[in-house]
C-alpha positions as CSV (number, residue, x, y, z in Angstrom):
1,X,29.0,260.0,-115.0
2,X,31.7,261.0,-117.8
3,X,32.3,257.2,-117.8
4,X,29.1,256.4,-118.6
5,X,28.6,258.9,-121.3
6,X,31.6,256.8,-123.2
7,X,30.0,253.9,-122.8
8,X,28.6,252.4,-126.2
9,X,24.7,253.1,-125.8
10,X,23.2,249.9,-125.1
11,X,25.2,249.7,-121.7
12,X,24.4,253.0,-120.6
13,X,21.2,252.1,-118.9
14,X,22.6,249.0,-117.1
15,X,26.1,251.1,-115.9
16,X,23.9,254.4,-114.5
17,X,21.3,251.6,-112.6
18,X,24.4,250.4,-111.1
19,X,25.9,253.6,-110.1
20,X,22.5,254.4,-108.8
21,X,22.3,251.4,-106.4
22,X,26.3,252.1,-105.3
23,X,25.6,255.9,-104.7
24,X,22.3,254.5,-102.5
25,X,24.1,252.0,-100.6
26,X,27.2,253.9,-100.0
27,X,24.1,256.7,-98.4
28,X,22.9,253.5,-96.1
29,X,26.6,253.1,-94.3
30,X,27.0,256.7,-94.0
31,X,29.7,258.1,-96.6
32,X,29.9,261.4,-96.6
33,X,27.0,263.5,-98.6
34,X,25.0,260.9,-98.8
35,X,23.0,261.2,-95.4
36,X,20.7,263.0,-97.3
37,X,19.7,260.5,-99.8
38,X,19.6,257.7,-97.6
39,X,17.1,259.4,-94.5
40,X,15.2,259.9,-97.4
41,X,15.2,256.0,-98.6
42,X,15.0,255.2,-95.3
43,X,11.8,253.0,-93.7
44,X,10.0,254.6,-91.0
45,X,9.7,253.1,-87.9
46,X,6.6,252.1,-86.6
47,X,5.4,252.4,-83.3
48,X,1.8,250.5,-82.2
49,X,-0.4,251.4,-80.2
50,X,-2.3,249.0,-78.0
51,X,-5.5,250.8,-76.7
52,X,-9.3,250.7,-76.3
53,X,-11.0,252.5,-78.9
54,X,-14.3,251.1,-77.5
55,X,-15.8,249.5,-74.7
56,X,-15.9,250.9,-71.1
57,X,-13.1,252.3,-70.8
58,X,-12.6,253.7,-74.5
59,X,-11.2,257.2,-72.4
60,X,-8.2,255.4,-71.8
61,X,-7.4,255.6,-75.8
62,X,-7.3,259.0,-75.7
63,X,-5.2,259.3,-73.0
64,X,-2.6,257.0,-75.1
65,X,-2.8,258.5,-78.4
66,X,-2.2,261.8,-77.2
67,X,0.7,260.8,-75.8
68,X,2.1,258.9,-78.4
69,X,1.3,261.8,-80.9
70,X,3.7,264.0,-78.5
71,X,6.2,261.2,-78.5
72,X,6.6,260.8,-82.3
73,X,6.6,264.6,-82.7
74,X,9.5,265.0,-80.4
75,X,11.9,262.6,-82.0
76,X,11.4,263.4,-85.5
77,X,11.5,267.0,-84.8
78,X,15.1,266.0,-83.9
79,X,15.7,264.1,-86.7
80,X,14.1,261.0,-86.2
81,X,16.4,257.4,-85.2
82,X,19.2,257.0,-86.9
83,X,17.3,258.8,-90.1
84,X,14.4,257.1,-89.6
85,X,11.2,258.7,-89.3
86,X,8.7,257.7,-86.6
87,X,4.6,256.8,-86.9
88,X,2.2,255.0,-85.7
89,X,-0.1,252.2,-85.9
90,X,-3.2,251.3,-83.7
91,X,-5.3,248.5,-82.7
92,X,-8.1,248.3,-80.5
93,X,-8.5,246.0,-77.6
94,X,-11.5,247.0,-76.2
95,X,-10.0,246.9,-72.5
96,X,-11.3,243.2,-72.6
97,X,-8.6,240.4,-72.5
98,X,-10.7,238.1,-75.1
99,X,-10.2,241.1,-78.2
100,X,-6.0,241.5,-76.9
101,X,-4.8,238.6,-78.4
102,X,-6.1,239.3,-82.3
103,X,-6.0,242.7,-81.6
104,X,-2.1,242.3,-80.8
105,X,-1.7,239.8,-84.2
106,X,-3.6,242.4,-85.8
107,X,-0.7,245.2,-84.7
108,X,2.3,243.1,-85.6
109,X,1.3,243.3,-89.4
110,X,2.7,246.9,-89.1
111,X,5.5,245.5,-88.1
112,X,6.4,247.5,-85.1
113,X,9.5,248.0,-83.2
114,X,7.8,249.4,-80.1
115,X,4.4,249.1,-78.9
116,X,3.0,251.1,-76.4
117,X,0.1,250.1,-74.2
118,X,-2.1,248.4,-73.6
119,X,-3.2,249.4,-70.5
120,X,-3.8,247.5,-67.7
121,X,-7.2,245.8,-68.0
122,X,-5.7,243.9,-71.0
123,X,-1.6,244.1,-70.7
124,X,-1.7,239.5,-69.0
125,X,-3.2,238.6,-72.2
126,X,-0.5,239.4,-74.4
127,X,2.4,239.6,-72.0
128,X,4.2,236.3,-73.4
129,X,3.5,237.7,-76.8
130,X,6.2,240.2,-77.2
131,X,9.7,238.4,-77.0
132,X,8.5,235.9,-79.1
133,X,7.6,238.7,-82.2
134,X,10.4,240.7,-81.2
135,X,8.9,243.9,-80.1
136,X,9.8,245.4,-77.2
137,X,6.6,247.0,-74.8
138,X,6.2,249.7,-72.8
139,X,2.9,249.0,-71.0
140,X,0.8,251.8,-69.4
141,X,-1.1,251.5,-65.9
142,X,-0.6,250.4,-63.0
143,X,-1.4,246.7,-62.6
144,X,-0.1,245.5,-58.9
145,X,0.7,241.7,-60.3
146,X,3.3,243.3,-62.3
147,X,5.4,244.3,-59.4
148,X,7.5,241.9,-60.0
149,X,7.4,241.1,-63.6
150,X,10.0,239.6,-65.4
151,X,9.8,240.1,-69.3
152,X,12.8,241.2,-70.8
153,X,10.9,242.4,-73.6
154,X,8.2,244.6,-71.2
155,X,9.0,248.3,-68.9
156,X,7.1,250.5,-67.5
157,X,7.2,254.1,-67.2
158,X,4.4,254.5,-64.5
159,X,4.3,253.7,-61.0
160,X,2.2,251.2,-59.6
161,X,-1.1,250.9,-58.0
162,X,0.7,249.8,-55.2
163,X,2.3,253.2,-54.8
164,X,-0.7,255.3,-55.9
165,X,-2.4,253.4,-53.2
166,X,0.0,254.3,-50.4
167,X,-0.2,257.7,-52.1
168,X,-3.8,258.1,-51.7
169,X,-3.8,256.6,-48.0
170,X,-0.6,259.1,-46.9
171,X,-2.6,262.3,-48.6
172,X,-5.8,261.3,-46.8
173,X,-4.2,261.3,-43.6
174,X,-2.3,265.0,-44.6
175,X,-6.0,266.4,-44.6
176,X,-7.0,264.8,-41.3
177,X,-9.2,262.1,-42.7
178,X,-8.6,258.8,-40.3
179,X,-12.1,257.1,-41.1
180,X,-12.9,255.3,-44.7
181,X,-14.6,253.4,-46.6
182,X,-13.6,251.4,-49.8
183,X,-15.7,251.5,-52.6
184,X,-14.4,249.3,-55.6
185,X,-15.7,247.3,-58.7
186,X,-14.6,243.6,-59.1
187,X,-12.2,244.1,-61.5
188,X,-8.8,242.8,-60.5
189,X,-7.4,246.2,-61.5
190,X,-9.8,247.8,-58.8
191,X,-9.5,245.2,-56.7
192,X,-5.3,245.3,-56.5
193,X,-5.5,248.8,-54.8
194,X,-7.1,247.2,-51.7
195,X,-4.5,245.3,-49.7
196,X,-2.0,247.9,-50.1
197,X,-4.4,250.9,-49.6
198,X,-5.5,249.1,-46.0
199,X,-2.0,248.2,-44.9
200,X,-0.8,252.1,-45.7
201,X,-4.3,253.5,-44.3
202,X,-3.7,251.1,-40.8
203,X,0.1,252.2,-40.7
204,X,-0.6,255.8,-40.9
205,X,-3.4,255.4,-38.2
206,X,-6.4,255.5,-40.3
207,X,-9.2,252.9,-39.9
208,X,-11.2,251.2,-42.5
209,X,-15.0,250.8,-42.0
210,X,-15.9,249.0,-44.8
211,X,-14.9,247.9,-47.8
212,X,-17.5,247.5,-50.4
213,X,-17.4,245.3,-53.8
214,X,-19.3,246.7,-56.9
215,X,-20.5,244.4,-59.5
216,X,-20.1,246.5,-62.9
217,X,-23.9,247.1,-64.9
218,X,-25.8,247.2,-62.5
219,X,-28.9,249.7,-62.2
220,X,-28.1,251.0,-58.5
221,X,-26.0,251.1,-56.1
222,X,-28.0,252.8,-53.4
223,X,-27.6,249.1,-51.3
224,X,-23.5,249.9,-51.8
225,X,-23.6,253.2,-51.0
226,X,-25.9,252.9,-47.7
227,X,-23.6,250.2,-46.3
228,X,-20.7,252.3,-46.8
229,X,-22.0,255.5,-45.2
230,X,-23.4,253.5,-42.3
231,X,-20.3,254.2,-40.0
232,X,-20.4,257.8,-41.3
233,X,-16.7,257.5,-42.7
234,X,-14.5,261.3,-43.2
235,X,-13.2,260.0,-46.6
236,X,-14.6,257.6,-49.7
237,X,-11.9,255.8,-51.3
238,X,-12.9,254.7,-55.0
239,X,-12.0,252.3,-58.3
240,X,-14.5,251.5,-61.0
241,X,-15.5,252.0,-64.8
242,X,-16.7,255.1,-65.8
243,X,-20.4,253.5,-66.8
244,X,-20.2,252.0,-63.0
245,X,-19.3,255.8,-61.6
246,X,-21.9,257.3,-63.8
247,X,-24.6,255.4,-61.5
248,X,-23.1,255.1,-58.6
249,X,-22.5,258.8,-58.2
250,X,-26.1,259.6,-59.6
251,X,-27.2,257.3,-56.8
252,X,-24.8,259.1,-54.2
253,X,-26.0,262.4,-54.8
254,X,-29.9,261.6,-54.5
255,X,-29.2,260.3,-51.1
256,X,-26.8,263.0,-50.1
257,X,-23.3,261.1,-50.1
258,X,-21.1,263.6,-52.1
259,X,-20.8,266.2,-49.6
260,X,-17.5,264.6,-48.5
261,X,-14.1,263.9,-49.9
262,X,-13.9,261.0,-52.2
263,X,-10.1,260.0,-52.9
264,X,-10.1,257.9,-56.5
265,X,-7.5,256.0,-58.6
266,X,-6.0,258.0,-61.9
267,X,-8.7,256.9,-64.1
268,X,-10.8,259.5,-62.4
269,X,-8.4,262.3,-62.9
270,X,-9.1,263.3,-66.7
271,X,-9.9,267.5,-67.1
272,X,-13.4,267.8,-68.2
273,X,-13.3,263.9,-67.5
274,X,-16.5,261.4,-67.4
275,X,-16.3,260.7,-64.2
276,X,-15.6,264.4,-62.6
277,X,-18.6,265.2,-64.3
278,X,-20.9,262.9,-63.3
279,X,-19.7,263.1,-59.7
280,X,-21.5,266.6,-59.9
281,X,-21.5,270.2,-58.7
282,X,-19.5,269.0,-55.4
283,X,-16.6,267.5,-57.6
284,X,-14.5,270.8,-57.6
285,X,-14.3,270.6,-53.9
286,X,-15.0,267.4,-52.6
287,X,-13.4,265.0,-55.7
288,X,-9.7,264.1,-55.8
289,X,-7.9,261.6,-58.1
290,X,-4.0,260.0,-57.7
291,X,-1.8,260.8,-61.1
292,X,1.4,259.0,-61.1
293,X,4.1,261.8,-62.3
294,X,6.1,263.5,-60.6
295,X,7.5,266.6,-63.3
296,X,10.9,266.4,-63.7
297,X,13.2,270.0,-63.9
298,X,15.7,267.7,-64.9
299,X,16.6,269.6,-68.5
300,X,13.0,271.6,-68.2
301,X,12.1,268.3,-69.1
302,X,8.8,268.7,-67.9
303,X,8.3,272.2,-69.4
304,X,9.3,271.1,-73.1
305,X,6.9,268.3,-72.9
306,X,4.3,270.9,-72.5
307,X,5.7,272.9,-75.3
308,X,5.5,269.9,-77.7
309,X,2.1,269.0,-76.5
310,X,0.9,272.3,-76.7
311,X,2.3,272.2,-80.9
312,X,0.8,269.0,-81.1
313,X,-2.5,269.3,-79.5
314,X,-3.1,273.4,-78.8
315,X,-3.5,273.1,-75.5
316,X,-1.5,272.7,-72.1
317,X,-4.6,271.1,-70.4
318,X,-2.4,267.6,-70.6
319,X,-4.8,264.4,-70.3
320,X,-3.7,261.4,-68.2
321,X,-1.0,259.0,-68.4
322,X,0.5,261.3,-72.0
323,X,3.6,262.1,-70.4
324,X,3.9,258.6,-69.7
325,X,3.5,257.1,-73.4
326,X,5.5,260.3,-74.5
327,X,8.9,259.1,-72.3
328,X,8.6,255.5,-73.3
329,X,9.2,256.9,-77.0
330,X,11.9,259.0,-76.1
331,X,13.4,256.2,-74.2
332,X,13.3,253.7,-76.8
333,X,14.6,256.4,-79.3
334,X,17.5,257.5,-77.0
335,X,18.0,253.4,-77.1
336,X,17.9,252.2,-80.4
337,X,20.4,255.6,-81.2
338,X,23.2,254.2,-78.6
339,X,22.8,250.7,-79.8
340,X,22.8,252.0,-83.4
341,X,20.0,249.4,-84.5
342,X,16.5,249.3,-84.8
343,X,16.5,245.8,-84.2
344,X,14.3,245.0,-81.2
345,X,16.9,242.4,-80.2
346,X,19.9,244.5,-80.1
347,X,18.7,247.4,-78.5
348,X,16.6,246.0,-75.7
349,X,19.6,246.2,-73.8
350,X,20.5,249.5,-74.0
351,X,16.8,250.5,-72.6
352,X,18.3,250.4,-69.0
353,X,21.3,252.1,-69.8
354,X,20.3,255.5,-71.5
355,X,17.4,255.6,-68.7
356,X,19.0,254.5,-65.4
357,X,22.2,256.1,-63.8
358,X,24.7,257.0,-63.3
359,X,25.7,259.1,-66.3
360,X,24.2,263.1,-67.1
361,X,20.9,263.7,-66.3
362,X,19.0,264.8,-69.7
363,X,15.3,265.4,-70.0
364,X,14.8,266.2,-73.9
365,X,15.6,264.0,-77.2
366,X,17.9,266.7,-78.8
367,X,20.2,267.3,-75.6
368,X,20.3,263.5,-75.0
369,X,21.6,262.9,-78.4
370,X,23.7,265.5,-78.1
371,X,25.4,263.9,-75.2
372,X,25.2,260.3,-76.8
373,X,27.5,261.8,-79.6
374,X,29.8,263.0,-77.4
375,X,30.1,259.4,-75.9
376,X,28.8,260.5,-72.6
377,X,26.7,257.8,-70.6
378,X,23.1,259.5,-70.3
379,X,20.7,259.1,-67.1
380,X,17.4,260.2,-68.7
381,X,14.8,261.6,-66.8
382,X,11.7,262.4,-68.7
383,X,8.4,264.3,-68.4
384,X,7.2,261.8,-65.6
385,X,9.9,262.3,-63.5
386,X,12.2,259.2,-62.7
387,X,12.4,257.0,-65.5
388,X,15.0,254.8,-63.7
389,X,14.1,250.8,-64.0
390,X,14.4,248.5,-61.5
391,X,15.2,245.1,-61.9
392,X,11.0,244.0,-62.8
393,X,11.4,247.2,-65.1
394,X,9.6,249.2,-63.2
395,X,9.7,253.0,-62.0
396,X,9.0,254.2,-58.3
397,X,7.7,257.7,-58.8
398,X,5.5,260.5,-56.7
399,X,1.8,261.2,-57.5
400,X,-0.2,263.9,-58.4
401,X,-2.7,264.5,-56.3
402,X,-5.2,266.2,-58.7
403,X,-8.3,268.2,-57.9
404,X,-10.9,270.2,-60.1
405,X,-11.5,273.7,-60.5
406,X,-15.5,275.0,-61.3
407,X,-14.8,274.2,-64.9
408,X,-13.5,270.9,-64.2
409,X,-9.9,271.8,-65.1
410,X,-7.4,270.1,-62.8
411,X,-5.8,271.4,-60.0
412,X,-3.1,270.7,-57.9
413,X,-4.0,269.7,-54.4
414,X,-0.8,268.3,-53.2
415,X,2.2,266.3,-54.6
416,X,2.8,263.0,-52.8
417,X,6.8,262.3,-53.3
418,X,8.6,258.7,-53.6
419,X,10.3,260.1,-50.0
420,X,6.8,260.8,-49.2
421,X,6.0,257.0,-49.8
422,X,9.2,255.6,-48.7
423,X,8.2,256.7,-45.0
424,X,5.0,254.8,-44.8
425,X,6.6,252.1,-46.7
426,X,9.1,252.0,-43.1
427,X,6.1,252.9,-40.9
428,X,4.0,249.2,-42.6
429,X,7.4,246.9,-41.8
C-alpha cells in the first residue's frame, strides 16, 4: 500500500481497486492468509429440497426437512465445502407426479448442487430431469422399480421396499405368525411391497389368505376389512395414505379387528405419528412399522448424528427417514471435497468412491476430512448404516423394526439385519 500512497492522486483509487481484486483472487486459489477472505466471498452452496408440503402425505416433508437441517448443520459445523457454506432451498410436490415437474423447474432457480428427495410417490416424474440440469439426486423412499435404476446423476441412501418387504415377512415369522392377510391401497408405491412380501412370506413358510386392494377416499372400508378377517389371519400386513389409515382403522376398531398384530411399511413408523394414533389404544402393543437403518458404530457414527439432531432440533426422538437425508449430505460433501469441485459434473464421480470400500471406515464429516487430507481412501459409513452403492446406486441395509410405547414413542421390537435378509433371499431361489 506504500506504493500507492506515491501514486499521484487521481490514480490512487484505480491502483487500490486493483490490489483489492488481486488480494481477492489470490484468497480464491488458496495463497497463504487469504483463506480467510475468500470463505468469506465465497457462494454458498445450495442444497434443494424436493418434498410435499401438502397433500396426503404432507408428513413425509417433515421427515425430509429434519433431516436435511441435521445434514447442513454437520458440514458447516466443520467448515463447510471447500469454504463454502451450505443451505437450503425447497419446493413442494405435493406427493403427486402432475405438481413434480414445475415443482422441480421451480427448485433449479436456486441453482442447486444437490437435491434431496423427493420421495417416492413422485421421484419417475423427474427422474430424466437431473443429468440434464446438472444436479446430482439423492432420492428418498423405497420405490421397488428403482431396483435397478440406472441414472448416473440419481443414489440412494435407503433400502428398498423390496427388502423392507422381506424384512417384514422374516420378523413376522420370528414371532410365530404363519397366517396373513394384505391390506394395501392402489398406489404403485403400496402395491410394489406385494410380490416380494408373498414370495418371502411363502419361502419362510407363511401363507397368505388374502390380499386386499384399497381404493384411497373412500368413506369405509368395513367391506375390506371383513374380507380380510374372514380366514381369521395371526398377522395384518399394511400400505396406505395416512387419510386412507385414518378410516380404515376407525372402521377396524368398531368391528373389533385391532386386537392383533398389524406389520406396516415405514410411513407408519413416525413417533407420535398420524397413523399410530389413529390405529388407537391397541397401537403400543399390537402396531409395528419396518424403518430401513441399520445404526452404524462405525466412528459413533450413529451416536453423533443424534448429538447433532438433538442441537438442531432439541430432541433425540429422531423422525423417519432423517438419518437418511442427513448421510446423502455428508456423502456429497465428503465428494465434492476429494474432487475439489462443486461442479455437479466433476464430482459425481467421486460419490462412489468416498462411500464404497475399500478404504477407512469413517462415520462423521470432520474425521472423514481429516482422513481425505491425509490422502487416505475413505469407506464412509453414515448414520444409516451401510452407505455402500451398488451398481443401480443403491444400498442393501437392515430394518428397524419399530414399535410404540403408551405415549406413542418408538420402540425397538427387533432389528432385521442384511444377513437376516440374505437368508430368505437363499431360502426364495
Amino acid at each position: 500500500m506504500n506504493i500507492i500512497k506515491r501514486l499521484p492522486l487521481h490514480r490512487r483509487g484505480a491502483a487500490f481497486t486493483l490490489a483489492f481484486v488481486t488480494l481477492v483472487s489470490m484468497a480464491g486459489v488458496g495463497i497463504s492468509g487469504g483463506s480467510a477472505i475468500a470463505a468469506a466471498k465465497l457462494k454458498p452452496l445450495v442444497v434443494g429440497g424436493m418434498f410435499p408440503f401438502t397433500g396426503t402425505k404432507s408428513l413425509l416433508s417433515q421427515w425430509g426437512t429434519h433431516g436435511v437441517k441435521v445434514g447442513i448443520y454437520e458440514v458447516n459445523q466443520a467448515g463447510g465445502v471447500l469454504g463454502h457454506k451450505l443451505v437450503s432451498s425447497y419446493v413442494d410436490d405435493a406427493a403427486d407426479s402432475v405438481d413434480a415437474l414445475p415443482a422441480f423447474r421451480k427448485l433449479e432457480l436456486s441453482h442447486p448442487t444437490v437435491i434431496i428427495g423427493p420421495f417416492s410417490p413422485t421421484i419417475e416424474a423427474v427422474i430424466n430431469q437431473f443429468k440434464p440440469n446438472n444436479v446430482v439426486d439423492f432420492m428418498v423412499g423405497g420405490l421397488t422399480t428403482l431396483d435397478n435404476m440406472n441414472y448416473t446423476n440419481v443414489f440412494r441412501t435407503s433400502s428398498s421396499d423390496s427388502n423392507e418387504a422381506i424384512a417384514m415377512a422374516f420378523y413376522a415369522i420370528s414371532k410365530g405368525y404363519t397366517t396373513a392377510s394384505m391390506i394395501f391401497d392402489n398406489s404403485s408405491n403400496s402395491q410394489g411391497f406385494i410380490p416380494p412380501l408373498e414370495a418371502a412370506f411363502k419361502a419362510l413358510g407363511g401363507t397368505i389368505q388374502q390380499n386386499i386392494t384399497l381404493t384411497p377416499g373412500q368413506s369405509s372400508y368395513s367391506t375390506e376389512l371383513t374380507q380380510a378377517f374372514a380366514a381369521k389371519p395371526q398377522v395384518i400386513f399394511d400400505s396406505m395414505d395416512s387419510q386412507t389409515a385414518a378410516t380404515l382403522f376407525s372402521d377396524g376398531q368398531q368391528l373389533g379387528y385391532m386386537n392383533i398384530p398389524w406389520i406396516g411399511d415405514d410411513l407408519q413408523s413416525a413417533p407420535k405419528g398420524s397413523y399410530a394414533q389413529a390405529f388407537g389404544p391397541t397401537a403400543s402393543t399390537e402396531l409395528t412399522a419396518a424403518l430401513p437403518a441399520s445404526p452404524s458404530t462405525a466412528d459413533d457414527a450413529y451416536n453423533h448424528f443424534l448429538a447433532d439432531y438433538q442441537s438442531v432440533w432439541r430432541t433425540t426422538t429422531i423422525l423417519p427417514t432423517s438419518f437418511n437425508e442427513y448421510d446423502s449430505i455428508v456423502i456429497s460433501a465428503l465428494a465434492m471435497t476429494l474432487a475439489k469441485s462443486t461442479n455437479p459434473k466433476v464430482w459425481v464421480k467421486d460419490i462412489i468412491k468416498v462411500s464404497n470400500p475399500p478404504g477407512t471406515v469413517c462415520g462423521t464429516y470432520r474425521s472423514c476430512l481429516t482422513l481425505i487430507k491425509k490422502h487416505k481412501k475413505i469407506n464412509y459409513n453414515g448414520a444409516a448404516g451401510n452407505d455402500d452403492f451398488n451398481k443401480f446406486h443403491n444400498v442393501f441395509s437392515g430394518f428397524e423394526m419399530l414399535g410404540f410405547d403408551s405415549s406413542l414413542n418408538n420402540v425397538t421390537r427387533a432389528i432385521v439385519t442384511p444377513a437376516n435378509l440374505a437368508t430368505v433371499v437363499a431360502k426364495e431361489s
